[in-house]
N, C-alpha and C positions, 0 to 999 in steps of 0.2 A: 504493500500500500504506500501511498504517496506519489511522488513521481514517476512516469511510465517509464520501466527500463527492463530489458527484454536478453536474460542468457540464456550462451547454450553450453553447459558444463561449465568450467572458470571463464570463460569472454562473454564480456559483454558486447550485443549486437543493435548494431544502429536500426531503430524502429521505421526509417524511409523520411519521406517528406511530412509537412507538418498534417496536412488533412488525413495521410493514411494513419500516422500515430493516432488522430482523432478518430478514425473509425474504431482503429483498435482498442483505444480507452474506452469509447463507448459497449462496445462488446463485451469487455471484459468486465467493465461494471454490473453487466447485468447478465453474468457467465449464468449457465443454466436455463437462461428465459431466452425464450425466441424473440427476434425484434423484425418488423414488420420494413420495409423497403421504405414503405411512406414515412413512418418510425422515425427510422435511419436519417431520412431525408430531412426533418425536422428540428432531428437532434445535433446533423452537423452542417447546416444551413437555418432551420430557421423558415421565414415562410420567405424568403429572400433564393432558393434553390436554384440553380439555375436548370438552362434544357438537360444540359447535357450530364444531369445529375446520376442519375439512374448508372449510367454506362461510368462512372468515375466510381461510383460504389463498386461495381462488378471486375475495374480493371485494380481497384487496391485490392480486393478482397483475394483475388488470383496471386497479387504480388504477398501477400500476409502469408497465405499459405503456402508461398518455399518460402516465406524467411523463418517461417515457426518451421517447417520440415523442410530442410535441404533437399532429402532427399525423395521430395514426394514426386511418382509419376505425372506425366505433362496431364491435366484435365481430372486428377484425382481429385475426391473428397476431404483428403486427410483426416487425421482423428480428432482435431481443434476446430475448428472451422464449419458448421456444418450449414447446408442447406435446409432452410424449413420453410414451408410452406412457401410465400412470395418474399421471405428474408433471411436471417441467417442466424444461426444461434452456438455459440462458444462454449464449450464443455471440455473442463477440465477437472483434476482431482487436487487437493491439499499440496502435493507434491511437484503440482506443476503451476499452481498463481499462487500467491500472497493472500490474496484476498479471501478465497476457499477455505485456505491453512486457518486463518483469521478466524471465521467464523465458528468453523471446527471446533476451534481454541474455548470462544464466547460460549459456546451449544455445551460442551464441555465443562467448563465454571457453572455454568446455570444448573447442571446434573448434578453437581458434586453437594451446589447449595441448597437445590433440593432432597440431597441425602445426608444435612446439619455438617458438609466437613470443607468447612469453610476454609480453612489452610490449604487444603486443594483447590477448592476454587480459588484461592489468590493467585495459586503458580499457574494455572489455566491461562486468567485472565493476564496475567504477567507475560507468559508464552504470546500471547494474541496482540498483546501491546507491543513489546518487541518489532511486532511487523511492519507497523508504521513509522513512515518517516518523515510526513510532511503532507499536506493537501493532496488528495487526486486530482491528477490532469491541471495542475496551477495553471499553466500557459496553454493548453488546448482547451479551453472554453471557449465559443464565439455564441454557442447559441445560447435563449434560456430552458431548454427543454434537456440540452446536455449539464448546464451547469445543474439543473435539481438531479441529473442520474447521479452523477459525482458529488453532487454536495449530500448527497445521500450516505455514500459511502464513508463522508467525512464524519457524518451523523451516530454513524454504528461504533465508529472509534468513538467521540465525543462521548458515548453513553457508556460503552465496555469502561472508559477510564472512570468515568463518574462512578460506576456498581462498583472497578476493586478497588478503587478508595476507600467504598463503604465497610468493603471485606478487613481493607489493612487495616483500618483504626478498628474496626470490630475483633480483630486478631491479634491489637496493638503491636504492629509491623506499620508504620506509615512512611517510613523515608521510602519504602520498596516501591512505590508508586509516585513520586514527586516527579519523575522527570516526564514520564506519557504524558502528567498531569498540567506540567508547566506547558510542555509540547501542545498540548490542547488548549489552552488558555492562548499560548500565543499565534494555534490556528483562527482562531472564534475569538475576536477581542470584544464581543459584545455578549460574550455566551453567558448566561448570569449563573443557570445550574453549576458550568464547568468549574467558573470563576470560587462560586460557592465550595465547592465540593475541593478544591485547589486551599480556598482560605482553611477549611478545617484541617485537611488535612496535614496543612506546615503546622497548624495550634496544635495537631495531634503528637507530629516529629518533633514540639520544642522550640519550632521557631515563629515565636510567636508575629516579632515586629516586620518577618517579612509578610506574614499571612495579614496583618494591617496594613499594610503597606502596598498587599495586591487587593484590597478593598479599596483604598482608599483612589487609585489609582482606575480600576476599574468605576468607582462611582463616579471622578471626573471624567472619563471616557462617556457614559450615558448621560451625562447632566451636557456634556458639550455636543455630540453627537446626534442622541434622539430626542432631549430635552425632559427626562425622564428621572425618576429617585431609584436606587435598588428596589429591586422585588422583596416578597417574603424570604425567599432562600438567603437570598446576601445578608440582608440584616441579619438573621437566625446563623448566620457561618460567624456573621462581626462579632455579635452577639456572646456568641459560646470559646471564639476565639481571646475575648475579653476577661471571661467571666472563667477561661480556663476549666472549662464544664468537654470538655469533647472526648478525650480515652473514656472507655467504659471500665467500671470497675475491674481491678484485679485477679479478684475473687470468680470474674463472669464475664474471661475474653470468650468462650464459645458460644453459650445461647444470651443473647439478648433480649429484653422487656424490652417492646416497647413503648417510649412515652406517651399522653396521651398529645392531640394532635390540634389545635385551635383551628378552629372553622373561622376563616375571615369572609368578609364579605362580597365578593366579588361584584362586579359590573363590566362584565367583556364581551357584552353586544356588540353586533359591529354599529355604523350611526345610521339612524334611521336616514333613508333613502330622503333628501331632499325634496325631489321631482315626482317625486309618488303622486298617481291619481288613481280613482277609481274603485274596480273592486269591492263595491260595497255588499254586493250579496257573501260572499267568503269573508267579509269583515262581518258581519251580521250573524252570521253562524261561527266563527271563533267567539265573537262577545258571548252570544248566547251559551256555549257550548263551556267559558271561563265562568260566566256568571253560575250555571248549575255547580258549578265544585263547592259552593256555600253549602249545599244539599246535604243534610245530615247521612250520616252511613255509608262515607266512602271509603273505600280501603284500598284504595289505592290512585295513583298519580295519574291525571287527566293526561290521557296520550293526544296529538292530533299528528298524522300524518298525511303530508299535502305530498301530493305525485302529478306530472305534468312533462310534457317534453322539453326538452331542452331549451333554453332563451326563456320562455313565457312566463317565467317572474315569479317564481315559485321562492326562492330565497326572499326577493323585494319583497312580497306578503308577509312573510313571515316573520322578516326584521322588523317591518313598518306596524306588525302587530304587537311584538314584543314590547317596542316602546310605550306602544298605549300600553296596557297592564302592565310595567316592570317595575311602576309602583307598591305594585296591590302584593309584590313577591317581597318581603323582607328582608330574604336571607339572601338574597344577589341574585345575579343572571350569571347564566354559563353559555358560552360559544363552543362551538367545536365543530370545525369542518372535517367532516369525515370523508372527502372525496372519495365517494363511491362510483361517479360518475369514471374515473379513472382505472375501473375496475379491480379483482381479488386480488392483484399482486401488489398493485402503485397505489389501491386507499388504506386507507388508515385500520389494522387490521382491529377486531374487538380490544385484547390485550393493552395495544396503545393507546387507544383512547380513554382505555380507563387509568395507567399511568398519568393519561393529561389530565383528566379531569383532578384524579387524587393531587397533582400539582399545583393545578387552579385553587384546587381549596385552601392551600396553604402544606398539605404533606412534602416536605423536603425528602429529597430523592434515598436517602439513606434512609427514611423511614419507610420506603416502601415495600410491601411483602415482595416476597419472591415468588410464590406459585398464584397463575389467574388468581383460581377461585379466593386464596386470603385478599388479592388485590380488589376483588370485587365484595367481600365481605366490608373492608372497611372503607371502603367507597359509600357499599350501603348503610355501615354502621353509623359513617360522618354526613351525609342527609339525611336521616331519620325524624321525620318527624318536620322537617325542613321548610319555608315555605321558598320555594327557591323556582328560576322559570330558566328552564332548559333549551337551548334551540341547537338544533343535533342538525347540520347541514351536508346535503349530496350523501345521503344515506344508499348505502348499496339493497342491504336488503336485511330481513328481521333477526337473521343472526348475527348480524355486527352490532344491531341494535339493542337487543335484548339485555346485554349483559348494564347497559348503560342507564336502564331505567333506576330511578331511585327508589329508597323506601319512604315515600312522604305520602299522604293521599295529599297535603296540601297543595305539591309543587306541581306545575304545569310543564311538561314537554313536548316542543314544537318541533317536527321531523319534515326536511322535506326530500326529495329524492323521484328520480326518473321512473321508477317501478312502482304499483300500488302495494305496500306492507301490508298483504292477504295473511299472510299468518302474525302479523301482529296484531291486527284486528282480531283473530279467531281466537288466539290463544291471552293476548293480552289486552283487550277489552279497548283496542287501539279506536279512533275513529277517523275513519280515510273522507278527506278532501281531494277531489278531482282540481288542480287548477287548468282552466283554457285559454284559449286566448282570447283577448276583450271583445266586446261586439266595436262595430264601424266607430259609436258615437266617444266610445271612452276612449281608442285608440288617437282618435283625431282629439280629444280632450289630451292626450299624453303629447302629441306630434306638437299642439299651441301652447303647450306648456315647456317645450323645450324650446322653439322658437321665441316667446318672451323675452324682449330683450336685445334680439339681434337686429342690427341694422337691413329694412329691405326685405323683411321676410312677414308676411301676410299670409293666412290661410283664408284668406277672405275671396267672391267673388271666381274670377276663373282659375286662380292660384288654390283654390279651394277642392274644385275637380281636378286638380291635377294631384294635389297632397291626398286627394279623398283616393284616386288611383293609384298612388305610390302605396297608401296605406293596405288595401285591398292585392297588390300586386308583393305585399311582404308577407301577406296571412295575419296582417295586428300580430305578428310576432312582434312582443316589449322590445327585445334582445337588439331585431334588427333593425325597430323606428329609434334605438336609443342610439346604435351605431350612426346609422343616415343621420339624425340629427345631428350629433357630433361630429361630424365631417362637410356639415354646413355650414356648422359653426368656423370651422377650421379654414373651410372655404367661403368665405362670403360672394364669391363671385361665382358659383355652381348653382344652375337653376333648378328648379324642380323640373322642370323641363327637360333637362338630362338626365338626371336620378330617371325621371319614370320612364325613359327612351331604352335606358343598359335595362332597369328591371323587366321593361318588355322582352328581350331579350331571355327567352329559357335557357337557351344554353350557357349562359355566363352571366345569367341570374346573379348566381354567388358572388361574383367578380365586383359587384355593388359594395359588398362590404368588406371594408380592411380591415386585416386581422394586422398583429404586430405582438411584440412586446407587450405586454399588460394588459392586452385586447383580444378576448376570448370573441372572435365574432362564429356566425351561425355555423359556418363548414367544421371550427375545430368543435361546439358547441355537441355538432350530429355524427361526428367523428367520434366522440369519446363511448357514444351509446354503443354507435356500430360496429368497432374495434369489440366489444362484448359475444358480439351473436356469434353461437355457433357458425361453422363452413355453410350450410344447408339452410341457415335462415337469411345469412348474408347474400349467400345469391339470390333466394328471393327474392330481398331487399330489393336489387340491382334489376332483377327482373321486372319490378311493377313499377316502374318507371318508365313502362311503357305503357302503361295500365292509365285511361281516361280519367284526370280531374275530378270526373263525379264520384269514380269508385267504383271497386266490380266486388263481387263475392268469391264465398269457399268455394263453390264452382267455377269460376272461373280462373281462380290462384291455381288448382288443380292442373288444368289444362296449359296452363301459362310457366307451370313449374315441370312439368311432364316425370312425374316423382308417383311414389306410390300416394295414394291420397291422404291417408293416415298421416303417412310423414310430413305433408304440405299444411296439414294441420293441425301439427305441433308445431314447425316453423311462422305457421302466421302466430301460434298465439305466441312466442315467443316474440314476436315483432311488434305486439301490441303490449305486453309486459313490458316493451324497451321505451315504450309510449313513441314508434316510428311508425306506429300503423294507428290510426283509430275504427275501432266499430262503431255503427249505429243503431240505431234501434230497429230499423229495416233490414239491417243483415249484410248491407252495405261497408266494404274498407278503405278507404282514404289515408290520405296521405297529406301531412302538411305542402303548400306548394314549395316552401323552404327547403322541406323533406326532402320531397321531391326531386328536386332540381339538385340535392346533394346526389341522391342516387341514380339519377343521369348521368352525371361527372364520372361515380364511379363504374356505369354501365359502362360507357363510351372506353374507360381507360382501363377495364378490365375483362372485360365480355369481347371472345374474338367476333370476328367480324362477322361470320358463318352463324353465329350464336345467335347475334342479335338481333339476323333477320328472321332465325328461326323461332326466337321468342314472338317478336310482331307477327310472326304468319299463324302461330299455333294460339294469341290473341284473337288473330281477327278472325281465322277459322273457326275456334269455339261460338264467337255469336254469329258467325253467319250460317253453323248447323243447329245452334237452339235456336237463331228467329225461325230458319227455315221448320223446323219441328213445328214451333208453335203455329206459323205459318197453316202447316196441313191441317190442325185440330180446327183452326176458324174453317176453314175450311172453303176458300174463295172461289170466283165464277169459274176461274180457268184454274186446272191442276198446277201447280208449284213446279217451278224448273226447279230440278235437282241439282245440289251442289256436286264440284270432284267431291271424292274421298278425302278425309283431312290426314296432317301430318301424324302420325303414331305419337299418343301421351293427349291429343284430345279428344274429352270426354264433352260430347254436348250433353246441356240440360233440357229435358224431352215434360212438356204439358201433357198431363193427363187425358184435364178435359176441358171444356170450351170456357170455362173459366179462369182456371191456371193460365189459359193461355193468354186472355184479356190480360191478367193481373201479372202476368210472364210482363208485356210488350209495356204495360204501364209502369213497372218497376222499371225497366232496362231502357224506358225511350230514350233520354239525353244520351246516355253509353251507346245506343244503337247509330243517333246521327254523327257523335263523334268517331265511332270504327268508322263511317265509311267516308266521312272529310281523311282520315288516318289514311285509308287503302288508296283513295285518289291521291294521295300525296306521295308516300312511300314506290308504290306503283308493282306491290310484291304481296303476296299471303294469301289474297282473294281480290275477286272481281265486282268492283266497287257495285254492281250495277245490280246483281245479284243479294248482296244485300238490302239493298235500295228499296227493290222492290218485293223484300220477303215482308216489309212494315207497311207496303202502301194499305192493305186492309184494313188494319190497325187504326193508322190514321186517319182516314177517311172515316172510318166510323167511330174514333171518338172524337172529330171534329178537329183535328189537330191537322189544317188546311193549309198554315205557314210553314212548320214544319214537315207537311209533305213535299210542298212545291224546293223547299231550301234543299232540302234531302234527293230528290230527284235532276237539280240544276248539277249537284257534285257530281253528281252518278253522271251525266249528261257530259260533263266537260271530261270525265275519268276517261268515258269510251272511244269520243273520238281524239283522243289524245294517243288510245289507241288503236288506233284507226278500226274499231269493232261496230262493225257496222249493223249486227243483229242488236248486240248490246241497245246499240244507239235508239234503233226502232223501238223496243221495247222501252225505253228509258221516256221518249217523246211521245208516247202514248198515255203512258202515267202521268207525267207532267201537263198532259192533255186535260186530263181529269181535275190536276191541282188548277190551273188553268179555268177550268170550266165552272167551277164552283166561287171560283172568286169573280166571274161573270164575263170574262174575259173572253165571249165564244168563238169570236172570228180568231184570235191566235191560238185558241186550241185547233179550231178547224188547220191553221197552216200547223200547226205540230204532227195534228193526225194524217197531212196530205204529204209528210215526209214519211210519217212510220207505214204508211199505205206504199210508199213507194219503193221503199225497201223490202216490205214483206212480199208485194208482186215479185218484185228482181230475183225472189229467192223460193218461190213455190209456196212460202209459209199461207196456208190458206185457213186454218183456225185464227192466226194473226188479222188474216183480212176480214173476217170474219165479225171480230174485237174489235176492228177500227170502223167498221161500220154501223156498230152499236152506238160506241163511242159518238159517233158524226151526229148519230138520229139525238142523242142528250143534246148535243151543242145545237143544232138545223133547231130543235123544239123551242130552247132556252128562247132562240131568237124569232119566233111565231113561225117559222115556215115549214108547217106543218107535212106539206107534199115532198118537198125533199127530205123530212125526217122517214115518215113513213116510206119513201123509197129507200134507203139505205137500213130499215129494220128489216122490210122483206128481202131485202138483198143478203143480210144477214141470214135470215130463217134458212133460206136455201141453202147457204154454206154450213150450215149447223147442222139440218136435215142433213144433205149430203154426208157429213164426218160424222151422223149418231151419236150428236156432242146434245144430251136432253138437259144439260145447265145454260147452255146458248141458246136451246130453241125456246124454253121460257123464258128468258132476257128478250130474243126478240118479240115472241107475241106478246107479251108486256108492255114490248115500246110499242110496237104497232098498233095497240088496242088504245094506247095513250093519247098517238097521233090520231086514229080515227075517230074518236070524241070530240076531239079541237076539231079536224074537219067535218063534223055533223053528222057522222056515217053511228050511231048509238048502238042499232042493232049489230052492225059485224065488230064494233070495239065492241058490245058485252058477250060476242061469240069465244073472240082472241082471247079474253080475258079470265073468262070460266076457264079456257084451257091451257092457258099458263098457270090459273090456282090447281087445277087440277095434276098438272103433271108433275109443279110442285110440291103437290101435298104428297105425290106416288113417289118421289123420289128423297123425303124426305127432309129437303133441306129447310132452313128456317128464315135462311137470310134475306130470301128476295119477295117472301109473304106479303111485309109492312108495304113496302113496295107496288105489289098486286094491289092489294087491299083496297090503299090509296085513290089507286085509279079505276076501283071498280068503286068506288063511291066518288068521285068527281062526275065516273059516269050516270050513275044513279042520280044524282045531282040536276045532273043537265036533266031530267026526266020528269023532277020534281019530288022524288022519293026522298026527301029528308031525313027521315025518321032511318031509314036505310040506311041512308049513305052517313049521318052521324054512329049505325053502331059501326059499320064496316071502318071507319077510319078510329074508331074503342079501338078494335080488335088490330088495326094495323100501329098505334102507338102501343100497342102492348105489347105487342111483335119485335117490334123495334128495341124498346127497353129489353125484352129476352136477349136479347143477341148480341146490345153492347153499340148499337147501332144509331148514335145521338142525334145527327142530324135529318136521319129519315124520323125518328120519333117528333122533333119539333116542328118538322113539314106536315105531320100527319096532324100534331094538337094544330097549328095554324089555319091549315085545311078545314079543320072542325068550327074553329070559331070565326071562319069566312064565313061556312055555309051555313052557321047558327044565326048569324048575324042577317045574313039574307032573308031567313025564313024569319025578320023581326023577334030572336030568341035572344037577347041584349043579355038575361043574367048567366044561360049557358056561353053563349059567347065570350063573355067575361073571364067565367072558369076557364073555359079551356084557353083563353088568353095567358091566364098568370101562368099554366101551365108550361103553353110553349117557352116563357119569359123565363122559368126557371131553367129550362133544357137548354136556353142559349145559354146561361149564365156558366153553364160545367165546359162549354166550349172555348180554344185555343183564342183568347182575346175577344171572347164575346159575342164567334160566328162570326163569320163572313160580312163584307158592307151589305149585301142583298139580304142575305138574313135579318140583319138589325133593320135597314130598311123596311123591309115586310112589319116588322115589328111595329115598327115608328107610322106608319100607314093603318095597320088597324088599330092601334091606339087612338088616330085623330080621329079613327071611326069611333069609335067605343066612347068616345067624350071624355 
């Protein structure tokens, strides 16, 4: 330990250039643990790394191992050096680092002291101090992620000499320890323990007036320095060094009493967050939740644990609560960052934190037990009864936690951490806070709260939409409107204007915010969760970053991870334990867009190229064979083109029954029109057009008329882009429909005289068929009754001809429609008995309302009221069966026309609010013609 210096037998051998010594320091610190490439990069750069960083790790790492093995083959592994997963990990034994030997040595003393034979553990820790000689890696630090690996290491010495100090005056042997001890006092010249444990121990050897003398010396070092008086430990070293109270009796060098231990009263909050807004509901439920501790009959210490993703202010709440009550706690506040976030190796392990706390209370290190459980005995011995408010911060998970709860009922312990304490809560009557992140108004309350003050900066007026879009474009993550704002600050001549241009920007999203030095921004923030997951959850992670904004489900993580399913979901829940995943109450999983855009970064730079498109095609495959499922179960005029076969690992999700399948396409619509904007864009996994139109059903009958027509213009621009010419027909036929509904008829008419023209070119005569239905809806819309009725009969014939009995009622339906408008009653109620009839033979449901309809318009025209209002009953009842909104509000309107005629003003009425409600469930309120129709029998109806 100390300086990096590297033999081979008696020579000492030159370690290379200064960055590969740096690699190798850093390796060596953390011998036995794997370190991650990104890690690496971090640790000896910094977020400063350059391109060519990766390939300079790889060419020292080669040069490290022949200079640790001469004689290693060209491309061998050697037995140092080892590859692990994407980094590299150093393993050695006692005999071949310092550091190993070292700890040996420590692990050793600690055994002896646990079996009372303390003059063992003195030569132990004697053996292990020996090793060091000075700071590690003094001159190889540039980053701060490598100075905390190495100052770490500085740490374990620092504390070995502080324990056989304790051992030597307990054994009264203390000169045997004075020089590690000086050695460490003059690594650490602010170290107060060391400092401490240095003063007794010269009071111990006899010399007294140097041991005041490195008091007094260390006290003007913190008074000039940090501005600060000695701690408890200094004074209690001054103290005994004075009072010549430090060797323990004669009589009693082996077991020790020890004394008892004065509880001071701490206050090591950190300061409440100035700029704090918000949050009032979790402030509302901590109050109340402090206020019941008054409650007679508690026995034990109100827990609260808050869990949230990274950035979103979990710490901020729970400081800024602290302070309100730190009052109402007498006996002090306690801090302690437990970095959990940092994971089982690098946080703070249970053990430590109860050494810290015992320290915080005033126990000097020499009184501390030596096995856990005494250390946590009088941990709980000295809270007892306490009234004291705990805030235990970046808590990993209930085992680190548990041991730190006190024995008070009175005292409050405020936990926050990235995972929910599910078994804190089970077992220790914990009570879990979800934090989120704030709704639009508090964040934009937090965004003019930081702006206050600056010159030029307004959230007012059109600066207002654009801050309201930056806010919205970060997810109200706290983390990253506190970064942006401090970098506005920093910049006064940075517009929002830019800010919201880069965050438009998904792919270099992140790139918005700087990290540095002291500045934890969002990427290292979702870095430290995901550095956590398992190999099998991490790829997922990486994989649903291609996964739609709105969020897909357990089926479709399946499909998308091509894993046994079981396995896939134990990986999501593990992704939502990390809090990188959220569920909803619909079954739905999302992703922060923060999240997000981190796990894109990591897609892009870790998923090969093959992969990634095979993730997107085995995405867009899975919903384009579950709409196509749901698709058959509605069960539309013309049979469902069938998709290819999808890639092997997806599993479509298959509808039942004709419900599932409604409540299929209304859970997944937004996810359905972003796959196929996705498959138009990418240009790979499926054929945008095909999905398009497995939802036109759907949408047309629950009214979602904008959404069709947007959904078919992609599809439309997908196909002839390339150059797919059936596709195309097919796409401009649909679009016909979107078209025809919003009243548009002469541009349907040209959409349908291109899909006609193509489906001629190509023999498709079921196609010609379709578009001539299609023509007689738009020919009617616009009263020309004779050319509708020409293209329905023109229809019947090509229906007839192909034995197609869903086409041949579609057209005598329209032709029976058209011969009403032209005055022909009797052969429109021939056509029309015989489309109800062939549709009642063949079962289907969907085109009844339909029928109905027009066998009471017909009825109508004849006089038969009574008739023709039940027949349009039975056709909105129809309608509503099938899910089919806009034929239900034609048919209630229909009614309260022809009610209205026959002077029936209060059933007209009725079935007025009727129709009114049925437009109300539609996509913007129905169509302009729809609402118009609306607005026209209203000014009838008075």
């Amino acid at each position: 330990m100390g300086p990096l210096r590297l033999w081979h037998g008696e020579n000492e051998v030159a370690t290379g250039p200064r960055q590969q010594r740096r690699l190798l320091a850093v390796l060596l610190a953390r011998e036995g643990r794997p370190t991650s490439t990104s890690d690496l990069l971090d640790l000896l750069w910094g977020p400063q790394a350059p391109a060519s960083a990766v390939n300079v790790i790889h060419k020292y790492v080669a040069a490290l191992r022949r200079l640790l093995e001469p004689d290693l083959p060209a491309r061998a592994a050697g037995s140092y050096l080892l590859r692990h997963g994407n980094g590299y990990l150093f393993a050695a034994g006692p005999e071949t680092l310092d550091l190993v030997a070292f700890r040996r040595d420590v692990a050793a003393a600690r055994t002896s002291l646990g079996q009372d034979s303390p003059l063992d553990a003195l030569d132990h820790y004697l053996a292990a101090l020996r090793r060091c000689h000075g700071s590690a890696g003094d001159d190889l630090v540039d980053s701060a992620a490598a100075a905390a690996v190495l100052a770490g290491i500085d740490g374990e010495f620092f504390d070995a000499a502080v324990a056989a100090a304790a051992v030597a005056v307990r054994v009264r042997q203390p000169a045997r320890v004075l020089a590690p001890l000086r050695l460490a006092a003059e690594m650490s010249r602010l170290n107060e323990p060391v400092h401490a444990s240095l003063v007794t121990t010269l009071a111990a050897a006899g010399q007294q007036a140097e041991a005041l003398a490195v008091y007094g010396a260390i006290r003007t070092r913190l008074d000039e320095e940090l501005g600060i008086d000695p701690g408890y430990q200094l004074q209690d070293a001054q103290r005994r060094a004075l009072t010549q109270t430090v060797l323990p009796p004669a009589a009693d060098v082996a077991p020790v009493v020890s004394r008892p231990v004065p509880l001071i009263r701490p206050a090591q909050l950190p300061p409440d967050p100035p700029l704090f807004v918000g949050r009032e509901s979790e402030l509302l439920i901590l109050r109340d939740l402090t206020t019941g501790m008054r409650a007679s009959g508690r026995t034990s210490p109100l827990v609260v644990a808050m869990d949230g993703m990274g950035g979103v202010g979990k710490s901020t709440l729970a400081a800024h609560f602290a302070h309100r009550v730190a009052e109402e706690f007498t006996d002090g506040q306690l801090y302690l960052d437990l970095q959990g976030h940092l994971g089982e190796d690098e946080g703070v392990s249970a053990d430590r934190a109860v050494r810290s706390l015992l320290h915080m209370v005033g126990v000097p290190a020499a009184d501390v037990p030596e096995t856990f459980d005494a250390r946590v005995g009088m941990y709980r011995s000295l809270t007892a009864g306490k009234r004291i408010l705990f805030l235990l911060d970046n808590a990993r998970d209930a085992a680190q936690v548990r041991p730190l709860l006190p024995n008070s009922a009175q005292s409050l312990v405020l936990i926050t951490g990235r995972r929910a304490l599910v078994g804190l809560a089970a077992f220790d009557g914990a009570h879990l806070l979800r934090v989120d992140v704030p709704d639009l108004p508090t964040a934009r309350r937090l965004v003019e709260r930081r702006f206050t003050g600056l010159p030029n900066r307004s959230t007012g007026g059109v600066a207002c939409e654009t801050a309201d879009e930056i806010i919205e474009l970060c997810g109200r993550l706290p983390l990253a409107l506190a970064i942006l704002a401090a970098r506005i600050a920093a910049r006064p001549r940075l517009s929002l204007a830019t800010i919201a241009a880069e965050l438009r920007d998904g792919a270099r999203r992140l790139e918005a915010f700087p990290g540095g030095r002291g500045l934890n921004d969002p990427r290292t923030a979702f870095s430290w969760s995901y550095r956590q997951l398992t190999p099998g959850a991490a790829r997922l992670f990486r994989l649903l970053s291609v996964a739609p904004l709105t969020g897909v489900t357990a089926e479709v993580c399946v499909s998308l991870d091509d894993r046994d399913p079981d396995r896939t979901r134990a990986e999501l829940a593990e992704l939502i334990e990390a809090a990188l995943v959220t569920e909803h109450d619909d079954g739905r999983l999302t992703s922060h867009v923060l999240v997000k855009a981190y796990a894109q970064e990591l897609f892009q730079a870790e998923e090969p190229a093959a992969e990634r498109q095979a993730a997107v095609s085995r995405l867009l495959q899975h919903y384009l064979h579950s709409s196509f499922q749901a698709q058959v179960v509605l069960d539309p005029n013309r049979p469902p083109i069938a998709p290819p076969a999808p890639l092997p690992g997806v599993v479509a999700e298959r509808s039942a029954t004709y419900d599932e399948a409604i409540a299929w396409f209304g859970r997944h619509r937004e996810v359905l029109k972003e796959a196929v904007r996705l498959a138009a864009d990418v240009g790979y996994g499926i054929v945008p057009w095909q999905l398009a139109l497995t939802m036109q059903q759907y949408l047309q009958w629950a009214g979602r008329f904008q959404d069709w027509e947007d959904v078919m213009r992609v599809a439309l621009r997908a196909a002839r882009e390339r150059h797919d010419a059936v596709g195309e027909a097919h796409v401009l036929r649909s679009l016909a429909g979107a078209r025809h509904f919003f009243g548009a008829h002469d541009e349907a008419l040209g959409l349908l005289d291109e899909a006609a023209r193509i489906y001629r070119d190509r023999g498709l005569r079921l196609e010609q068929a379709l578009v001539h239905n299609n023509c007689h809806q738009a020919f009617s819309a616009l009263k020309r009754h004779d050319r509708a009725l020409d293209h329905s009969v023109r229809a019947l014939s090509l229906f007839r001809l192909l034995d197609n009995r869903r086409g041949e009622v579609s057209s005598l339906l329209f032709s029976g429609k058209s011969l009403t408008a032209l005055g022909q009653v009797e052969e429109s109620a021939q056509a029309l008995r015989e489309a109800l009839e062939l549709n009642r033979r063949s079962g289907r449901a969907h085109e009844e309302s339909e029928i109905r309809s027009a066998i009471a318009d017909n009825l109508a025209v004849t006089g038969r009221v009574g008739e023709a209002v039940a027949q349009l009953e039975l056709a909105a009842d129809a309608a509503r069966r099938v899910g089919d909104r806009p034929s239900q509000f034609e048919a209630l309107r229909q009614m309260a026309d022809v009610l209205l005629a026959a002077d029936d003003e209060p059933g007209a009425q009725r079935a007025f609010e009727r129709a009114r409600a049925v437009l109300r469930e539609l996509q913007d309120g129905g169509t302009d013609g729809m609402r118009a129709s609306v607005t026209r029998l209203a000014a009838k109806l008075g």
